[in-house]
LOSEVO-680759 format. One record per residue: x, y, z of N, C-alpha, C in turn. Coordinates in steps of 0.05 Angstrom, whole numbers, plus 5000, padded with zeros to 4 digits. Example, Ala and Ser with C-alpha at 12.3 -4.5 7.8 and 13.67 -1.06 7.14 Angstrom:
BEGIN
526448865156524649105156526449345156
525749555142527349795143525850015157
***
This chain:
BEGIN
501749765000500050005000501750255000
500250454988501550734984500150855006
501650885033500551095059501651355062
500651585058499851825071499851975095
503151995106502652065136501652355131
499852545139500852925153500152815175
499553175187499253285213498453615210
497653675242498254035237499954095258
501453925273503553985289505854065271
506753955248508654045225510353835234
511753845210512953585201515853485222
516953735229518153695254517653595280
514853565289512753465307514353245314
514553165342515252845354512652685341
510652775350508252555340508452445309
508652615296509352485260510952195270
512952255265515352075273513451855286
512651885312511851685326509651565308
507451665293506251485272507151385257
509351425247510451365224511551065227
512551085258514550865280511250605279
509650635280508250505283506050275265
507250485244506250275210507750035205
507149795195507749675193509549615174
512149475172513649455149513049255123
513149365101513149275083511249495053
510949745072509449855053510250225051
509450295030510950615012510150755035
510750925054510551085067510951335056
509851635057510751805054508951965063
511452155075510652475103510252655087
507952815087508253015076506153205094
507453405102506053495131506653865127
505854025138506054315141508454295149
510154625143513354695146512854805178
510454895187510955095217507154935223
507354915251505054835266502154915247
500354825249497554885239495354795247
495254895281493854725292490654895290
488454795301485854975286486155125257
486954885244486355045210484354865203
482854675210479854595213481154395180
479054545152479554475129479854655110
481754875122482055075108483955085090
484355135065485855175036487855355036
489555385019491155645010489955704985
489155894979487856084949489756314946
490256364967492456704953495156714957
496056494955499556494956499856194948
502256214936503656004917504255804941
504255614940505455334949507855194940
508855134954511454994953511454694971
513354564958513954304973516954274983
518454195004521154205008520853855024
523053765005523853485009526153585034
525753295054527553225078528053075076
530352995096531652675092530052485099
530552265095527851965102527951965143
525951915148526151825181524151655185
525451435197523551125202522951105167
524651075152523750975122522151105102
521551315117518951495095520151615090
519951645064520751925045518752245054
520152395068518452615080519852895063
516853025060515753285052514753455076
515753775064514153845081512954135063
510254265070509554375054508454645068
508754945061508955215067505555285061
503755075084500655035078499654925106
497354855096495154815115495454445120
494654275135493454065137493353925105
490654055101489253915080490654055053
491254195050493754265015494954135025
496454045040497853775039497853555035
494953375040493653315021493253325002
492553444989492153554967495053524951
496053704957498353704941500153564937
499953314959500553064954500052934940
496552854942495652694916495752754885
496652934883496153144853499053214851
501953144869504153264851505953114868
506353004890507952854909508752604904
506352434907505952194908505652084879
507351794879507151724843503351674837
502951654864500051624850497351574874
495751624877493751674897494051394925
494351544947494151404968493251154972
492950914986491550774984490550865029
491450905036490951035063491551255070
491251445089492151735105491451655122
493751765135493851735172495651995184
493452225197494352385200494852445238
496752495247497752565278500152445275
502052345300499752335322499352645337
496752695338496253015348497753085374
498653275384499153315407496253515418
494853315433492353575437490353365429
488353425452485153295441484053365414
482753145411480153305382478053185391
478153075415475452975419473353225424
470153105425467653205421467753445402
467553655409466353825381470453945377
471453875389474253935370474653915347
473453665334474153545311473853825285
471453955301471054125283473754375274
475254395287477754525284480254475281
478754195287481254055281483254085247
486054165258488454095229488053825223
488153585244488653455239486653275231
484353295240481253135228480853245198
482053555195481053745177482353545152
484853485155486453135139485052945128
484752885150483152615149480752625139
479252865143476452875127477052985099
478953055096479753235062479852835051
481552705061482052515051479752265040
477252305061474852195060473252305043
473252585032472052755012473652624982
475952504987477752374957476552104958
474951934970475151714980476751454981
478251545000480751475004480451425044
479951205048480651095077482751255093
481151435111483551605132482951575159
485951575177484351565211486151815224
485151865236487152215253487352065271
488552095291489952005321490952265332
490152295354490652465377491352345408
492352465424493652425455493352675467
491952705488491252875508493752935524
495953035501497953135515499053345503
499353595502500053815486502253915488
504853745499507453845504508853765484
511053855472512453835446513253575451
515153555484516053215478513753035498
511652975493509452895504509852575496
509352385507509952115516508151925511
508651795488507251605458507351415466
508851315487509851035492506650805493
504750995513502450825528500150805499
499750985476498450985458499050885431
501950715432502850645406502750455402
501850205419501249965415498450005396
496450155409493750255401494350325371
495950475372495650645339496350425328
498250255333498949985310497049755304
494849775326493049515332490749595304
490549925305488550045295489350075257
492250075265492950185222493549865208
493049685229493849375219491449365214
488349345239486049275232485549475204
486649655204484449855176485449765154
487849685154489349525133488649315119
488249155144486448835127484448875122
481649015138479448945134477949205118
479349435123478249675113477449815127
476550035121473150235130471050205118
468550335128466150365109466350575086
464650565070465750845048464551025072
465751265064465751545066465951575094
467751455103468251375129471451435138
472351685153474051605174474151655200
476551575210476451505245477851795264
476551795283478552025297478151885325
480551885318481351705356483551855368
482051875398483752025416484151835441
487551815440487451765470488651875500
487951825524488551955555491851875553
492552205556495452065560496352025593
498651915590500051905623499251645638
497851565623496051285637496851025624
495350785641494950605626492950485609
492750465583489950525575488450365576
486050305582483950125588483849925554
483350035534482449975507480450125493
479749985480478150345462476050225455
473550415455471050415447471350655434
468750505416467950675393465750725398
465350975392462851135410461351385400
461151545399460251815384461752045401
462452305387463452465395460452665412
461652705437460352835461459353155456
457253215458455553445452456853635479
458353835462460153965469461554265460
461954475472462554695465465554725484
466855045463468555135483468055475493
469255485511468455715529470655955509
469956075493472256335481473056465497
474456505518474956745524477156845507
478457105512480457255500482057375536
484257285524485057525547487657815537
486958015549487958275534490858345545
492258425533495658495531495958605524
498158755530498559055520501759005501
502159115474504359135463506059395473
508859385461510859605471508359845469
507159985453506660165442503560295469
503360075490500860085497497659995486
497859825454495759805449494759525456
491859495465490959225463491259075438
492258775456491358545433490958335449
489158095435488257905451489557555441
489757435462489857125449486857005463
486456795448484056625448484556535477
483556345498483756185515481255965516
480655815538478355745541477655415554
475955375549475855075565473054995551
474154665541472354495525468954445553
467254445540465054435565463754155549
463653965570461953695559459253825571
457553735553453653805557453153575568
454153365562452853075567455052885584
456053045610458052905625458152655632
455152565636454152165642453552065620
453352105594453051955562455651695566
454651595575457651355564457051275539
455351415515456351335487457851515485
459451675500461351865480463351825487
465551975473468452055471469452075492
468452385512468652515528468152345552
466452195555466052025580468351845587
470251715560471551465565474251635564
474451805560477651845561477551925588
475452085599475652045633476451845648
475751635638476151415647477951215642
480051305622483251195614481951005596
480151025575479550965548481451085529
481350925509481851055485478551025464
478551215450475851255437475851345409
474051185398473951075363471751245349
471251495339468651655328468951685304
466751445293467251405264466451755253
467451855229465852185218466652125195
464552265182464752295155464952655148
465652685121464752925104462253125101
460352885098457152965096456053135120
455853345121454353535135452053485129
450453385116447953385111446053395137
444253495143442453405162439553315151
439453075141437952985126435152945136
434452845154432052845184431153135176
431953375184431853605175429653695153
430453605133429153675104426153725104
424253545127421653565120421353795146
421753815163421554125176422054365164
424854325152424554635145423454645110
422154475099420054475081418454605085
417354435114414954575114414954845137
416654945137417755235151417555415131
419055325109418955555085416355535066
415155305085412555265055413955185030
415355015018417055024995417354674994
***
């Protein structure tokens, strides 16, 4: 198989590497990941500046790229000028940082994996609830290998990929697959003053679970030294939908 590592940690990331460490031998690997971090670039594009690709030396066997873009143009720009020829998998992390419950939606690194499910092309993102540059893969890398062997032999569903996150620091229980937890984050901003005296703000905030007792979700089992399997697709559709707001617009 032709596999597809990114990320939005950037290609320098410990976690790349550590996915990479975890594929199995005998098959084309190749990194091709952002030049500087891109973390919350969701599935956002480059449209107004030129793209580039810069070849690196091989590490753990993959021929690695790295590209002056987003997540998903890396993707992209992989399948269309990189690679001798379209993926047969993507596997994008390993994230440093949750994407569980409504993360996913900001996610760089889901933002991958779902670009890759819009090509239909089998992708899984992997994340670790640890956000320190050298954050500690050891307890989740049996997992990531158990998971790119099973997708290997048996597949996915179409239009189907995986975003699995696991508790770091622990020992992990095993993983359920579950649905991602109905969930917001709190924005705050907090204000700073530059040399000059003027305000400017950075984001802050804290993920809020709605449904803290759901043990079908995400959010419930990583509490609990799970690792957790949320199948997603591309399709926004809200199909249920359609006959309400029919008959809302009269139409």
């Amino acid at each position: 198989m032709i596999i597809l590592v990114t990320n939005d940690d950037g290609v320098n990331a410990k976690g790349i590497s550590e996915l990479v460490d975890c594929i199995p031998a005998g098959h084309d690997v190749w990194v091709v990941a952002p030049d500087e971090p891109q973390s919350g670039k969701s599935s956002a594009i480059t449209v107004d500046a030129a793209l580039r690709y810069t070849e690196h030396p091989e590490f753990t066997g993959a021929k690695a790229y790295s590209v002056n873009g987003t997540p998903v143009d890396c993707v992209k720009l992989a399948m269309h000028t990189i690679l001798p020829k379209r993926p047969d998998l993507v596997l994008s992390g390993i994230n440093h940082g949750s994407n569980a419950g409504c993360s996913i939606i900001y996610s760089g690194t889901m933002g991958a994996a779902l670009e890759a499910c819009i090509q239909n092309v089998p992708a899984v993102g992997f994340s670790l609830l640890h956000w320190a540059p050298d954050a500690d893969f050891r307890m989740c890398k049996p997992w990531v290998k158990k998971v790119i062997v099973d997708v290997i032999e048996k597949g996915l569903p179409d239009d189907c990929c995986l975003n699995i996150n696991f508790p770091a620091k622990v020992e992990i229980e095993g993983l359920k697959v579950v649905k991602a937890a109905r969930s917001h984050w709190t924005e705050e901003y907090k204000e700073y003053k530059d040399p000059q005296g003027h305000p400017f703000y950075m984001m802050t905030g804290k993920l809020i679970n709605e449904e803290p007792d759901n043990d079908e979700t995400d959010l419930y089992w990583l509490d609990r030294n799970w690792g957790t399997v949320v199948p997603a697709t591309s399709d926004q559709n809200l199909t249920p939908a359609i006959p309400d707001v029919k008959d809302m617009l009269g139409c």
